[in-house]
C-alpha positions in Angstrom: 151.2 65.7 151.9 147.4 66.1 152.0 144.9 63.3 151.9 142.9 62.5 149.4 140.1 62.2 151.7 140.6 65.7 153.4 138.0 67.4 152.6 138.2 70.6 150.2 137.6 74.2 152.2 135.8 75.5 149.0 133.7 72.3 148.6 130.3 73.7 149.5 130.5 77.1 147.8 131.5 75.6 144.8 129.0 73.0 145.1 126.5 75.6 145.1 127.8 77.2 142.1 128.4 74.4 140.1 124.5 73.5 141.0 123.2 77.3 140.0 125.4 76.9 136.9 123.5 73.8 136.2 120.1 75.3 136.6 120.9 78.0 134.0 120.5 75.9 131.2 117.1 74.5 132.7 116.0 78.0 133.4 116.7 79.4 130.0 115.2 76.4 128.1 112.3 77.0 130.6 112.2 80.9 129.7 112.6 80.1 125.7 109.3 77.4 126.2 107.5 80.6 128.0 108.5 83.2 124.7 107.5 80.4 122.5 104.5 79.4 124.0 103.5 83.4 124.8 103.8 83.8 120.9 102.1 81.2 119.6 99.3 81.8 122.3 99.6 85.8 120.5 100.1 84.4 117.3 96.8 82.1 117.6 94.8 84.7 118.8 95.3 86.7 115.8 94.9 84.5 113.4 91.5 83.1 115.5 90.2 86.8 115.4 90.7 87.6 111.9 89.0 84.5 111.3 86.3 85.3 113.3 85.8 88.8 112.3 86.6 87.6 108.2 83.1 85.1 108.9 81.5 88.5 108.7 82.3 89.6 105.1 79.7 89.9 102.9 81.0 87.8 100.2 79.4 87.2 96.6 79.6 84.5 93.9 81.4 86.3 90.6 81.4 83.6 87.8 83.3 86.0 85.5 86.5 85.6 88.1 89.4 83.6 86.8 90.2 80.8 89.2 93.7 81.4 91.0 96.0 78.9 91.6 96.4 80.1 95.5 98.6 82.2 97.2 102.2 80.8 95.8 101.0 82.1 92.4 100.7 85.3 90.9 97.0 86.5 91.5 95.0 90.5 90.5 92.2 91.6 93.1 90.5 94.1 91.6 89.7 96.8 94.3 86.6 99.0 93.9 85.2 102.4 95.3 81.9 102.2 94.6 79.5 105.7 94.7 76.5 103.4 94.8 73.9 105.4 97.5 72.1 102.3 98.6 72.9 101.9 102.5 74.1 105.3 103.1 72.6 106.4 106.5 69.9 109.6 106.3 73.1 112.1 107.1 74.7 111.2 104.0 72.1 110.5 101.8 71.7 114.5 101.9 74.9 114.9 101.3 75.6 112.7 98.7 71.8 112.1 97.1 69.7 109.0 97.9 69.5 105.9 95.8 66.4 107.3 94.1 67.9 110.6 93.0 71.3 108.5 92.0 70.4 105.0 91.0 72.5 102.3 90.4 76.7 102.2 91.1 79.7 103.0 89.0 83.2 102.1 89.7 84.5 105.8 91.4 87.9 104.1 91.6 89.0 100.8 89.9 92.1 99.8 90.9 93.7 95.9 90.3 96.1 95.0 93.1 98.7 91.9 91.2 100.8 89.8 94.1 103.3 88.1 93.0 104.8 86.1 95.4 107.6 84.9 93.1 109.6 88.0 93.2 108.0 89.5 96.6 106.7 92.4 94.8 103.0 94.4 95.1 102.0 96.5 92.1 98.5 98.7 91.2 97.0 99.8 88.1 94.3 102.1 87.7 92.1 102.3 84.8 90.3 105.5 84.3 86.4 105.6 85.2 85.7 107.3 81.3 87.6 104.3 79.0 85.1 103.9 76.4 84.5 99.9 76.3 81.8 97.7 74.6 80.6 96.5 77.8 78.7 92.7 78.2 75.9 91.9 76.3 72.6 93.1 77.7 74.1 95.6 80.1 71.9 97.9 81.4 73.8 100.8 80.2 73.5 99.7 76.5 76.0 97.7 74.0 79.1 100.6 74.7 79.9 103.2 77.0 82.4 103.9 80.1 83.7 101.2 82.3 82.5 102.7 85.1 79.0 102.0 84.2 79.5 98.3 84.0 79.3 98.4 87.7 75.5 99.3 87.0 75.0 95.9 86.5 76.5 94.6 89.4 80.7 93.4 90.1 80.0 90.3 88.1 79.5 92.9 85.0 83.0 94.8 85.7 84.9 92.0 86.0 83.5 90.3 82.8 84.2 93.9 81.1 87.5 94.3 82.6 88.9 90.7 81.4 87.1 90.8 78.2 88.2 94.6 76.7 91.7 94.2 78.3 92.6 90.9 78.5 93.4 91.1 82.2 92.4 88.3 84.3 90.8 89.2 87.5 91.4 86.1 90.1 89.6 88.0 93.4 87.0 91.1 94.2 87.0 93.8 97.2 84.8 96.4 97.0 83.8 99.7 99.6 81.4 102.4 99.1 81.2 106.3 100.8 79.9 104.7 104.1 82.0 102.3 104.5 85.6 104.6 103.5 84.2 106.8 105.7 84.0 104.8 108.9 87.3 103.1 108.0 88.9 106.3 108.2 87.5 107.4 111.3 88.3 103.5 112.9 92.2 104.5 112.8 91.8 107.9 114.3 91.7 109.6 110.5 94.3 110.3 108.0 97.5 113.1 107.8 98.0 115.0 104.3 100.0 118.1 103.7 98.5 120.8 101.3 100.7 123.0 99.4 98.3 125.2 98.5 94.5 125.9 99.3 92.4 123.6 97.3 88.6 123.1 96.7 86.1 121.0 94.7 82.3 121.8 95.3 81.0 118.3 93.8 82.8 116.5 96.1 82.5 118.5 99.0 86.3 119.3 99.5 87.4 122.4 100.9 90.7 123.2 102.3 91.1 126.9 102.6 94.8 126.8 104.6 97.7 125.4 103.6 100.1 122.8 106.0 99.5 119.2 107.7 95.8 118.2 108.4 94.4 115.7 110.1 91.5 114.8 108.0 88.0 112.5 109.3 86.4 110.3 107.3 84.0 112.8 105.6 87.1 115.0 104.0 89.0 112.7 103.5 86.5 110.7 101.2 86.1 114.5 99.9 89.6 114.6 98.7 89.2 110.6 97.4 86.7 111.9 95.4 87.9 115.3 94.2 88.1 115.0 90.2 86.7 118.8 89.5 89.6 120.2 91.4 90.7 124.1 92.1 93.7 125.3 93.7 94.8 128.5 94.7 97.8 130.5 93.1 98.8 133.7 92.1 95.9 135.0 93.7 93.0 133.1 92.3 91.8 130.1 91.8 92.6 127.9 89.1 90.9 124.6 87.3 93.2 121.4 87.3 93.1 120.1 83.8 93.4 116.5 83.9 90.3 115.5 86.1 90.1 112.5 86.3 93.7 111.3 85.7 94.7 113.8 88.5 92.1 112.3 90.8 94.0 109.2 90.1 97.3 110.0 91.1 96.5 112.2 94.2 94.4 109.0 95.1 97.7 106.8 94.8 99.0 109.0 97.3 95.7 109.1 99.6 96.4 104.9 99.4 100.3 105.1 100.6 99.1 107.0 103.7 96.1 104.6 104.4 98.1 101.7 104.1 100.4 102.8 106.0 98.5 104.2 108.6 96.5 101.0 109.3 99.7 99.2 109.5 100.3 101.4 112.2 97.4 100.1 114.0 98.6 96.5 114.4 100.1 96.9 117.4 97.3 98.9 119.1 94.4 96.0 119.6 91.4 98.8 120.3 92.6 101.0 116.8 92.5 97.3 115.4 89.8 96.1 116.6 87.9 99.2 115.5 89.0 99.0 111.9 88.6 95.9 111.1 84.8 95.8 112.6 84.7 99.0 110.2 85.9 97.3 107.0 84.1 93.8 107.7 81.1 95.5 107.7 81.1 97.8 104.6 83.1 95.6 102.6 82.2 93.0 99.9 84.4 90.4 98.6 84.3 87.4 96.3 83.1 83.6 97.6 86.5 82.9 97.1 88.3 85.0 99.5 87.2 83.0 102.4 88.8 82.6 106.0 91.6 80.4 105.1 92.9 82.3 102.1 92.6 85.9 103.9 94.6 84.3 106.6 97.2 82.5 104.0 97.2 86.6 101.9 98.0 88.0 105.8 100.7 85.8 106.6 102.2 85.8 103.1 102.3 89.7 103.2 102.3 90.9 106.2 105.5 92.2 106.1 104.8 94.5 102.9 106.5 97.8 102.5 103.5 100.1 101.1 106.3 102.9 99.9 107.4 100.5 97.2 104.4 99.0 95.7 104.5 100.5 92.1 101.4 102.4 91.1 100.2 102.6 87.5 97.8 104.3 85.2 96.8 102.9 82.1 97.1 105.5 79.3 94.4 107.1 77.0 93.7 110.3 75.0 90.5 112.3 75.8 88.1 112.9 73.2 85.7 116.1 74.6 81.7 115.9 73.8 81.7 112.5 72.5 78.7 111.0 70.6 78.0 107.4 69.4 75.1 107.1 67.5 71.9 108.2 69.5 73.8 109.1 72.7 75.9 111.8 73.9 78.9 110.7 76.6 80.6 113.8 77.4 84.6 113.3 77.6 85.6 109.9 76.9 88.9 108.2 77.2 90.3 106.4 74.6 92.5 103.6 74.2 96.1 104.0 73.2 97.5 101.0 71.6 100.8 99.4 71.9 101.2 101.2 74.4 98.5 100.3 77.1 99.8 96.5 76.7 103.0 97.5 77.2 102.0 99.0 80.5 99.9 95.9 81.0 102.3 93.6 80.8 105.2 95.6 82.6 103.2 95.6 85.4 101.6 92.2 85.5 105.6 90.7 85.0 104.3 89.2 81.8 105.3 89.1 78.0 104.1 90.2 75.2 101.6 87.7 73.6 103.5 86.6 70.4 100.7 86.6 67.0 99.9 83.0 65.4 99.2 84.6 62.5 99.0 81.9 60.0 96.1 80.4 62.5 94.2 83.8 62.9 91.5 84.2 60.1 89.9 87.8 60.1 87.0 89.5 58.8 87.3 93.4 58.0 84.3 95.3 58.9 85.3 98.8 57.9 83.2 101.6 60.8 85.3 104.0 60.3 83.5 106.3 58.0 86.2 106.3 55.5 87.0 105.4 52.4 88.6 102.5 51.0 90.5 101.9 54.4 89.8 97.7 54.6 91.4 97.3 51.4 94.4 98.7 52.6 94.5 96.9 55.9 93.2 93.7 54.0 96.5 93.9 51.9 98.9 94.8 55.1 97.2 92.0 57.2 98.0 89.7 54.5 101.7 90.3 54.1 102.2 89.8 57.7 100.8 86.6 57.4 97.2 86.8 58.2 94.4 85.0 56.4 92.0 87.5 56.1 88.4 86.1 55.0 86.3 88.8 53.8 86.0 93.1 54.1 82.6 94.5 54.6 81.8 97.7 55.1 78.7 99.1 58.2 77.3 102.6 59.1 79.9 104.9 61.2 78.6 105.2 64.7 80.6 108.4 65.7 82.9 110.7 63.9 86.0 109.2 65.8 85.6 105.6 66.3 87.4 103.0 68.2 89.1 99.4 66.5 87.0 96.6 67.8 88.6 93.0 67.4 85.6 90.9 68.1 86.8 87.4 69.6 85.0 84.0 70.2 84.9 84.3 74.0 87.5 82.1 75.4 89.5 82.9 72.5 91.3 85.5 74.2 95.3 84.4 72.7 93.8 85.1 68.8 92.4 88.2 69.6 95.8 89.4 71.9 98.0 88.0 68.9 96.1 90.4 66.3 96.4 93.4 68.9 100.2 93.0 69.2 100.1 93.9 65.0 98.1 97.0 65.2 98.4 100.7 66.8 96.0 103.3 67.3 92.2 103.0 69.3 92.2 99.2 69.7 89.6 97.8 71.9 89.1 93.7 72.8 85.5 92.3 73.1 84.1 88.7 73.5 81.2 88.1 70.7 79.5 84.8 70.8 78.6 85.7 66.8 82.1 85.4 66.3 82.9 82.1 64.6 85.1 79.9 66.4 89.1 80.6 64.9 88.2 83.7 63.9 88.2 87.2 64.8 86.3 90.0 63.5 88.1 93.6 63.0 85.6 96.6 63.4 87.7 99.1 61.4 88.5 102.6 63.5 89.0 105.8 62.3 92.5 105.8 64.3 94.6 102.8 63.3 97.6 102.1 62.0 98.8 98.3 61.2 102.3 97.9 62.1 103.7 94.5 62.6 107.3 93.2 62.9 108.4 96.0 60.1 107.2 99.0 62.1 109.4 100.4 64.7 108.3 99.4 67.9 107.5 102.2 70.3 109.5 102.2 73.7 108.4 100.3 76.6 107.5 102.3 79.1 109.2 102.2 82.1 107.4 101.3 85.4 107.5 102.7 88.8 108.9 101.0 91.9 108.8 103.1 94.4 107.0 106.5 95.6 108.8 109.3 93.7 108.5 109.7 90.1 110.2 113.1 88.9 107.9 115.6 88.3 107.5 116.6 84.4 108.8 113.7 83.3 108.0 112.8 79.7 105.1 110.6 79.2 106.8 106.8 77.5 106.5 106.9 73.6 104.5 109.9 73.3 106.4 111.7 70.7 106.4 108.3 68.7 102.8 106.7 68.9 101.8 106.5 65.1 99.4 107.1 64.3 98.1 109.9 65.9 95.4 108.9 68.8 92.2 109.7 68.7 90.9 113.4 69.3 94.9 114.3 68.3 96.0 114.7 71.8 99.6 112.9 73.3 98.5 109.9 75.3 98.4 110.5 79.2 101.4 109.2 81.4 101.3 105.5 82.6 103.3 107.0 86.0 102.2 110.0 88.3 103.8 113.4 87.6 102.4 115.3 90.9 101.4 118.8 90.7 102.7 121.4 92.8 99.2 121.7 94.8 98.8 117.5 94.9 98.6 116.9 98.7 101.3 114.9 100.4 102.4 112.5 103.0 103.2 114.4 106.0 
């Protein structure tokens, strides 16, 4: 029998793996501190040099911005591309024209950007540089003309246009000109595009005479940004592409997929990083409101967004070529396309259709048209759907095609909406301090149609959530707008149908 006080011939070896088992625990727990600590220390030093470098901004008060509710709310920041010259460096100023031989700024590109952090989902829409608006009273470009030119007047201008003719809220403002997309650009090490086919655009500068992957700088790449009097080569010559502007739009929803992606790419690569964001702070201007603490709560909150799926929008219109209203001449203009531009609105804001209080809604029919007879008609449909319509005048036709103004109290924006859900054709929204409150004013087009809950409703349109649309595809409702829009043309498509020469992702 062995004692229970012989000792054990393992006893130390296992002494000294039962103590090494025991300092596994402490060493892991040690390691985890070490990852924890090493991430927040990482973590920190992010978030401390955005905050340093954000201090930079050039930031501007914009009154006209609607006050968001922060970032667990939906919220639209409207991005700009502005083609003011003011700033550019000699170089460019001969290649683009100084800010004495092109005054002023206009919107190139207007995008609005809508987060909603509800469903996790990113969407864009673009509205045309050539929508023929009333802009804000004592704009320097006059009482109407295209949005573009409200920029003339400065960001606080745009936005008031933008909220006041659509009805679209604008909560924050980001805005870059050529130098500063340029320099951008060149911070991540430039941008990769295929080309189908050889393309060209002498206003812009573009010229790509070969067709396959490039690798394009700053300077082209703002060239192909730009690009809306576009030629392509096929069948052995070169050709026009038709849609100008729109096109631009599309190829520059494209252009955006690869920069976004591209400077994701560069956040793990601290010099790339550091270079572009010492590009953008210094080129780009944003609202008061977008301060340190609510870039840093946007970065954290979407960080980890997927630029492929971000749906990508274009609000529709019809062109009318040569326009003229009254003394001036505007060349091409694009004109509104109602229901159907709301219904795009609202698809892509996540919103509903604004229901008419039309027993509250008073109206006054000013008939612009040029016609005859029309605001008795409309008087008498109005009035059957419920509408109290207060009086039909009648004022000299500025144009020979003419747009449906409802004229709203500002702040008044639900009457005005309500009315617009009732009526098809050219309708265009504008805040008029004449206006008297609770009612609204209806400048009678030469394109309108009122509809109401006994018309057949055209189709919503269906909006894109992701990066391929089929090409060809059928623009929503075009075969069932009534009545016809103005200048007689189909109204453009609210989602990109790429051309076979459209450059691509490579």
């Amino acid at each position: 029998m062995i004692s229970s006080h012989q000792p054990d011939p393992e006893g130390p070896s296992r002494d000294r793996r039962e103590a090494q088992a025991s300092r596994w625990p402490r060493r892991l727990l040690i390691g985890a501190n070490v990852v924890v600590a090493l991430t927040l220390v990482v973590a920190g030093s992010v978030y401390a040099y955005v905050r340093y470098r954000a201090a930079e901004l050039k930031t501007i008060k914009l009154p006209s911005l609607t006050a968001d509710a922060g970032t667990a709310t939906p919220m639209n920041i409207l991005l700009v591309g502005s083609n003011t010259r003011t700033g550019l460096d000699p170089g460019e100023a001969a290649q683009f024209g100084s800010a004495s031989q092109v005054p002023g700024a206009r919107s190139d590109v207007t995008m609005i950007l809508h987060l909603d952090p509800r469903t996790g989902s990113a969407s864009l829409l673009s509205i045309p540089r050539d929508l023929f608006v009333p802009l804000p009273a004592h704009s320097m470009a006059g009482s109407v003309g295209k949005i573009d030119a409200a920029l003339n007047d400065g960001p606080n201008n745009l936005i008031a246009a933008i909220t006041g003719n659509l009805g679209i809220p604008i909560n924050h403002f980001v805005e870059i000109n050529f130098d500063g997309f340029q320099r951008t650009i060149d911070a991540i090490g430039g941008i990769s595009l295929n080309f189908p086919e050889p393309i060209r655009d002498s206003f812009s500068g573009l010229n790509i005479p070969t067709t396959g992957c490039r690798q394009l700088n700053g300077a082209t790449a703002l060239a192909v940004v730009r690009a809306r009097h576009l030629q392509y080569y096929a069948n052995g010559r070169w050709n026009d592409d038709p849609l100008s502007d729109l096109a631009r739009i599309r190829r520059d929803h494209t252009f955006l997929r690869v920069f976004a992606n591209a400077a994701k790419a560069q956040l793990t690569n601290p010099v790339r990083l550091n270079a572009l964001v010492g590009g953008l702070v210094n080129q780009v201007t944003v609202d008061s409101g977008l301060d340190v603490s609510s870039l840093l709560a946007l970065l954290r909150r979407w960080r980890h967004l997927n630029p492929n799926v971000v749906a990508q929008t274009t609000l529709p219109i019809t062109v009318v070529a040569n326009y003229h209203y009254r003394a001036g001449a505007y060349g091409d203009v694009d004109m509104p396309v109602e229901p159907l531009d709301h219904q795009v609105i609202n698809a892509w804001s996540g919103q509903p259709d604004r229901s008419p209080a039309r027993s509250l809604t008073s109206v006054a029919i000013v008939n612009v048209s040029g016609l005859s007879r029309p605001a008795a008609t409309v008087r008498t449909q109005l009035g059957a759907l419920g509408y109290a319509v207060a009086s039909t005048g009648t004022a000299p036709s500025p144009a020979r095609i003419t747009e449906t103004v409802i004229r709203y109290p500002p702040g008044s924006l639900d009457g005005a909406l309500g009315l617009l859900h009732d009526l098809s054709g050219a309708v265009m929204l504008a805040p008029d301090p004449v206006v008297p409150a609770g009612t609204v004013t209806l400048d009678l087009g030469s394109a309108l149609t009122v509809t109401g809950s006994a018309a057949s409703p055209l189709t919503a349109p269906t909006v894109p959530t992701g990066p391929t649309v089929p090409a060809g595809s059928a623009t929503p409702a075009s075969t069932t707008l009534a009545p016809a829009p103005a200048g007689g043309l189909a109204p453009s498509s609210a989602v990109d149908q790429p051309a076979p020469y459209d450059p691509t992702a490579c």
